[in-house]
N, CA, C and O atoms as a GROMACS GRO file, in nm:
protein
  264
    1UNK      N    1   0.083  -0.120   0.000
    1UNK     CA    2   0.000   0.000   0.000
    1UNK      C    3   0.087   0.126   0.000
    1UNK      O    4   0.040   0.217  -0.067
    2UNK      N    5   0.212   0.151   0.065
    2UNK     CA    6   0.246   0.252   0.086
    2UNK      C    7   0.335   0.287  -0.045
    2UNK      O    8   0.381   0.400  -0.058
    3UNK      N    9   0.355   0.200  -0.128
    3UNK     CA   10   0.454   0.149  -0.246
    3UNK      C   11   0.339   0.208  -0.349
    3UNK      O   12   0.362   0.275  -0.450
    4UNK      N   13   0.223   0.171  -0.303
    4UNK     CA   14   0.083   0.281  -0.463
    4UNK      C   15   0.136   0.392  -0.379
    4UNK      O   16   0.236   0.445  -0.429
    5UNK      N   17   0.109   0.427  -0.302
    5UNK     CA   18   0.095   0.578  -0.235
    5UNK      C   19   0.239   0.668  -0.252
    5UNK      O   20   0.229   0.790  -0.252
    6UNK      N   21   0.325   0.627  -0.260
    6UNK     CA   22   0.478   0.649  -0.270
    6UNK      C   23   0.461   0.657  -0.415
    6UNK      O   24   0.476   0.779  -0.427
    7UNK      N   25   0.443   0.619  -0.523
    7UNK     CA   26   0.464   0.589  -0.672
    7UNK      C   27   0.350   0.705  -0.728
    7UNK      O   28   0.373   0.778  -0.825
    8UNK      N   29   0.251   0.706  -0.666
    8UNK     CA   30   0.167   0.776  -0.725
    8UNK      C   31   0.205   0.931  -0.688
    8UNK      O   32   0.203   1.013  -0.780
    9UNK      N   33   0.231   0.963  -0.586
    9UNK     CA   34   0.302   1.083  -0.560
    9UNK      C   35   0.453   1.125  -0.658
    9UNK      O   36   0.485   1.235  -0.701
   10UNK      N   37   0.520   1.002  -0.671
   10UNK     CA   38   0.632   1.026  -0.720
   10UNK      C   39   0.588   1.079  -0.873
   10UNK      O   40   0.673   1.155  -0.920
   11UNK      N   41   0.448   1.049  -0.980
   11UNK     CA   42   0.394   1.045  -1.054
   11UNK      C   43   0.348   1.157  -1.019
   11UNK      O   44   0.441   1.238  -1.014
   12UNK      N   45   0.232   1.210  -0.988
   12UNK     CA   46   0.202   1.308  -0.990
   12UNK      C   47   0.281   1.449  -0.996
   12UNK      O   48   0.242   1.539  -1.070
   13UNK      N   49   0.418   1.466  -0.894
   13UNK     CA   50   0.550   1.535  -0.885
   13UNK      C   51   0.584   1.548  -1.031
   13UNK      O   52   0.596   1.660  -1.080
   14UNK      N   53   0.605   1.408  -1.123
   14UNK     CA   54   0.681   1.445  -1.245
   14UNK      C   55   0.606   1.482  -1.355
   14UNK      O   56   0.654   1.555  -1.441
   15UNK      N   57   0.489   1.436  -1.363
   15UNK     CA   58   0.378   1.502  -1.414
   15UNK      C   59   0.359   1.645  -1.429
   15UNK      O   60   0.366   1.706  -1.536
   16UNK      N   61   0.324   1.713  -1.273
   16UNK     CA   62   0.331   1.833  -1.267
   16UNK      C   63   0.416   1.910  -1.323
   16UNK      O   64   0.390   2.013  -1.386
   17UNK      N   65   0.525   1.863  -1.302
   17UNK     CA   66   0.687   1.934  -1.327
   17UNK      C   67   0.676   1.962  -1.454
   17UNK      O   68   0.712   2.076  -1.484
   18UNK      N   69   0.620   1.862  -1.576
   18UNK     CA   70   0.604   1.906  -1.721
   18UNK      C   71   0.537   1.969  -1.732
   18UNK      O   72   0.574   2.049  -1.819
   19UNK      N   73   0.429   1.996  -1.691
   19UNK     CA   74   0.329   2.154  -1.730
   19UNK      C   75   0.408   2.264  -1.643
   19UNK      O   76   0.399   2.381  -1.680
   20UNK      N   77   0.468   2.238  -1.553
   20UNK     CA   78   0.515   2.377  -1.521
   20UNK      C   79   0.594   2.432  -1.593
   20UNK      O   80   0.584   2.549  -1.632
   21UNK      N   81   0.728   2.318  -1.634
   21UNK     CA   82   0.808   2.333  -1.735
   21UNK      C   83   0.751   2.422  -1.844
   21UNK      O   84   0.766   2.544  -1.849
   22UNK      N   85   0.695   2.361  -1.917
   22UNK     CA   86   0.628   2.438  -1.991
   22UNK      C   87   0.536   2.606  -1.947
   22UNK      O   88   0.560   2.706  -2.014
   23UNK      N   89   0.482   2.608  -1.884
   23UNK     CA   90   0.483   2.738  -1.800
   23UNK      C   91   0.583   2.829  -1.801
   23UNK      O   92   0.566   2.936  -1.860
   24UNK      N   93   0.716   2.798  -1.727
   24UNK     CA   94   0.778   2.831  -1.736
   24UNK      C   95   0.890   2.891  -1.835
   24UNK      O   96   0.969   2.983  -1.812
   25UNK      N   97   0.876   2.819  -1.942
   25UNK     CA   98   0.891   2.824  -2.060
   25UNK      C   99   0.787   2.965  -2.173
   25UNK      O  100   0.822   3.051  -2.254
   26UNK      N  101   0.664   2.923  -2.120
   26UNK     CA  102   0.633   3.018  -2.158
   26UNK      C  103   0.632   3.165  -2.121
   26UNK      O  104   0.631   3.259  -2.200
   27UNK      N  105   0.633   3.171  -1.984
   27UNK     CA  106   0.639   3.300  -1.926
   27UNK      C  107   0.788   3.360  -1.947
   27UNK      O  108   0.813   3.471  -1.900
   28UNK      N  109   0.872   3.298  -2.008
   28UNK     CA  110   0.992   3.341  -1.970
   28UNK      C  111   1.013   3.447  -2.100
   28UNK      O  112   1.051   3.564  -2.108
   29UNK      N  113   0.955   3.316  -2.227
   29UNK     CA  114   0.957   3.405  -2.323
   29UNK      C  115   0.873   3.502  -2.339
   29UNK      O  116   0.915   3.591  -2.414
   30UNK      N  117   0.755   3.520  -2.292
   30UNK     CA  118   0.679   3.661  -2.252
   30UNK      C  119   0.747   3.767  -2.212
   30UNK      O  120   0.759   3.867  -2.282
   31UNK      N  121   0.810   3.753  -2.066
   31UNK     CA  122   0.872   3.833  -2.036
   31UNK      C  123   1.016   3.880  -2.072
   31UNK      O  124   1.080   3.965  -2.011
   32UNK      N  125   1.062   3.799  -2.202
   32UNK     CA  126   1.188   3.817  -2.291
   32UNK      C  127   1.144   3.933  -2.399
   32UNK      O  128   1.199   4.041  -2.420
   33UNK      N  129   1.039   3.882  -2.456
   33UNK     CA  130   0.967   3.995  -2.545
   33UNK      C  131   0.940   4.117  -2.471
   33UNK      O  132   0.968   4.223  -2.527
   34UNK      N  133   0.895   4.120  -2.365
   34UNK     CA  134   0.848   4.277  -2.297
   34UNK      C  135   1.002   4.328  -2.254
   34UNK      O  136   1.041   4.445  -2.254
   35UNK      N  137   1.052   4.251  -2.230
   35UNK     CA  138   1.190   4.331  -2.196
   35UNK      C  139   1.201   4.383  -2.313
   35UNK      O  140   1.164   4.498  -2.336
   36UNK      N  141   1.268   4.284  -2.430
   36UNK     CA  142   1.297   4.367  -2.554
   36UNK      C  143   1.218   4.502  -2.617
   36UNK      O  144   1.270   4.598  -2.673
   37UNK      N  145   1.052   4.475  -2.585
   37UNK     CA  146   0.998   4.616  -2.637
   37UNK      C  147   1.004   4.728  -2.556
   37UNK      O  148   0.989   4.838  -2.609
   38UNK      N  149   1.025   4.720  -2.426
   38UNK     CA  150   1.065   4.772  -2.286
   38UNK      C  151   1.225   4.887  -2.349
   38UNK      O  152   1.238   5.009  -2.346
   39UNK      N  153   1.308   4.792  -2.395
   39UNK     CA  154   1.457   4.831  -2.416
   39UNK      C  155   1.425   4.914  -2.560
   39UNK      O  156   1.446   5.035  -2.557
   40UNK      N  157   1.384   4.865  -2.663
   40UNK     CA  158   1.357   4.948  -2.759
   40UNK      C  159   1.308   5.118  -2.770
   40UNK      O  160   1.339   5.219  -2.835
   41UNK      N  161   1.201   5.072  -2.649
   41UNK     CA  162   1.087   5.210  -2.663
   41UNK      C  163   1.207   5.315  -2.568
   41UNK      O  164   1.225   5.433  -2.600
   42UNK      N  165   1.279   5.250  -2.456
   42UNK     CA  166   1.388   5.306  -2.379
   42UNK      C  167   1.506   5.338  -2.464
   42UNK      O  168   1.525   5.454  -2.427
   43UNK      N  169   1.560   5.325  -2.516
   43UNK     CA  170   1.696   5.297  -2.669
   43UNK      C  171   1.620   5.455  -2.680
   43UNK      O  172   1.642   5.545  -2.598
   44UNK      N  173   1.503   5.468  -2.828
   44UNK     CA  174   1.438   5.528  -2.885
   44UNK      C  175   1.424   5.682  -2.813
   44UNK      O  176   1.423   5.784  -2.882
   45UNK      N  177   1.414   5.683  -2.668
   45UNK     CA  178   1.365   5.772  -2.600
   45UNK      C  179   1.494   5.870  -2.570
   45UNK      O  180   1.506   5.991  -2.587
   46UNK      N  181   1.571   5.785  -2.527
   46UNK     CA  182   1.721   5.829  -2.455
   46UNK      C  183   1.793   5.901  -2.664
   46UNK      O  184   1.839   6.009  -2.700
   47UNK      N  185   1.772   5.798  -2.722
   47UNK     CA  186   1.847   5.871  -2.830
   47UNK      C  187   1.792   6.005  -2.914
   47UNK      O  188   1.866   6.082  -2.975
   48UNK      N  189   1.638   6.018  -2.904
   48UNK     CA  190   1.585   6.104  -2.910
   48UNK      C  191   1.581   6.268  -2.828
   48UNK      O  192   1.558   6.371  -2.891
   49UNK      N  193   1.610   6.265  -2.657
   49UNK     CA  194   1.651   6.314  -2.586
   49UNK      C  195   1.827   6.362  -2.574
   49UNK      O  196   1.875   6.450  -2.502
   50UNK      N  197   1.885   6.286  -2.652
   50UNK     CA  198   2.016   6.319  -2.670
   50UNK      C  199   2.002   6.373  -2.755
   50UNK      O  200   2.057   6.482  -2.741
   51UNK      N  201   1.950   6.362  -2.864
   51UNK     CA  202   1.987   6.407  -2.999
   51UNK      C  203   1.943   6.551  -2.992
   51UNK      O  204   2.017   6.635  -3.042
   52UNK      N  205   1.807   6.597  -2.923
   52UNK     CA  206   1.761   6.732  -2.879
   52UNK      C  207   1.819   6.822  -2.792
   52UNK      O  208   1.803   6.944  -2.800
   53UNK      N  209   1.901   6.752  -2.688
   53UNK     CA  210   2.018   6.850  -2.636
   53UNK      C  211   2.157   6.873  -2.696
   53UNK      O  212   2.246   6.957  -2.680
   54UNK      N  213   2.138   6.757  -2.775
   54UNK     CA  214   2.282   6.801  -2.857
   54UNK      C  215   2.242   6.905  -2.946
   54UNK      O  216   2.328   6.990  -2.919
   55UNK      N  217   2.159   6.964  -3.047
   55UNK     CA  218   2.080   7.001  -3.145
   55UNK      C  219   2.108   7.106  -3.068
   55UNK      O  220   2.202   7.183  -3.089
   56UNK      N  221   1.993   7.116  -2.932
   56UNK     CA  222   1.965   7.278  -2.861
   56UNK      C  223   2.136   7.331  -2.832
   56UNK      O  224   2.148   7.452  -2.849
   57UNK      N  225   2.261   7.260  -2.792
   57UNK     CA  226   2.332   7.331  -2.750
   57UNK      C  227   2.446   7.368  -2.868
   57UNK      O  228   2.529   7.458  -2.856
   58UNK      N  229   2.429   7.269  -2.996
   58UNK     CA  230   2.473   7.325  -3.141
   58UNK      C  231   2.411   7.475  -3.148
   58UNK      O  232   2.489   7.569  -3.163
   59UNK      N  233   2.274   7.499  -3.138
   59UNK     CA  234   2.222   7.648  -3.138
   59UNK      C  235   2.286   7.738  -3.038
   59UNK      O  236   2.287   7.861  -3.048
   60UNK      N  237   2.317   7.696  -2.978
   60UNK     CA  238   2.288   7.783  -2.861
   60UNK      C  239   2.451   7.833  -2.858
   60UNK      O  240   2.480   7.947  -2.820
   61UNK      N  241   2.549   7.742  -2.899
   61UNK     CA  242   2.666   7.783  -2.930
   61UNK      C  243   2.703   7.880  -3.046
   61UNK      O  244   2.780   7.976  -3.045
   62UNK      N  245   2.595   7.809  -3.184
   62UNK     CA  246   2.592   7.874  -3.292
   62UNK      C  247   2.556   8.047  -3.267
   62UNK      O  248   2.612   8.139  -3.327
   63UNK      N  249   2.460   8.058  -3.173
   63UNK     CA  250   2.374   8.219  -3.177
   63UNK      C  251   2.484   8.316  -3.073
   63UNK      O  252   2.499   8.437  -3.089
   64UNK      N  253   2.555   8.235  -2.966
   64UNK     CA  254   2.626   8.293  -2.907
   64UNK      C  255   2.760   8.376  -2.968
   64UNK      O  256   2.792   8.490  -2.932
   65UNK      N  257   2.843   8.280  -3.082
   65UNK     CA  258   2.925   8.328  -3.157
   65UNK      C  259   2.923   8.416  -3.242
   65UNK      O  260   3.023   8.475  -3.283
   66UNK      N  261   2.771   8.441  -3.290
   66UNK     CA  262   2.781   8.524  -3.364
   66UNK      C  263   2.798   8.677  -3.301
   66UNK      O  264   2.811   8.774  -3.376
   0.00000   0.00000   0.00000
């Protein structure tokens, strides 16, 4: 008796473990994709923000010299 009860647990454990696996699997790549669009929209923002203070202080050098 304790040999079903022992086996069936041991079964159920490895059972489980493959859908989590998979779970896990999936969430990971979910949250691989949101990082990446996360880093993109961040990339995009920062180079945009650079590019406008570099721009404003090209002017701002440019109007001073003259």
């Amino acid at each position: 008796m304790k040999n079903i009860i022992l086996l069936s647990l041991v079964l159920t454990f490895i059972f489980s473990g493959c859908a989590t696996w998979k779970g896990v699997k999936k969430d990971s790549s979910e949250a691989w994709e949101t990082t990446k669009d996360t880093s993109k929209k961040a990339w995009k923002a920062t180079k945009d923000a650079t590019n406008d203070a570099y721009e404003s202080t090209k002017e701002a050098i440019h109007e001073a010299t003259e």
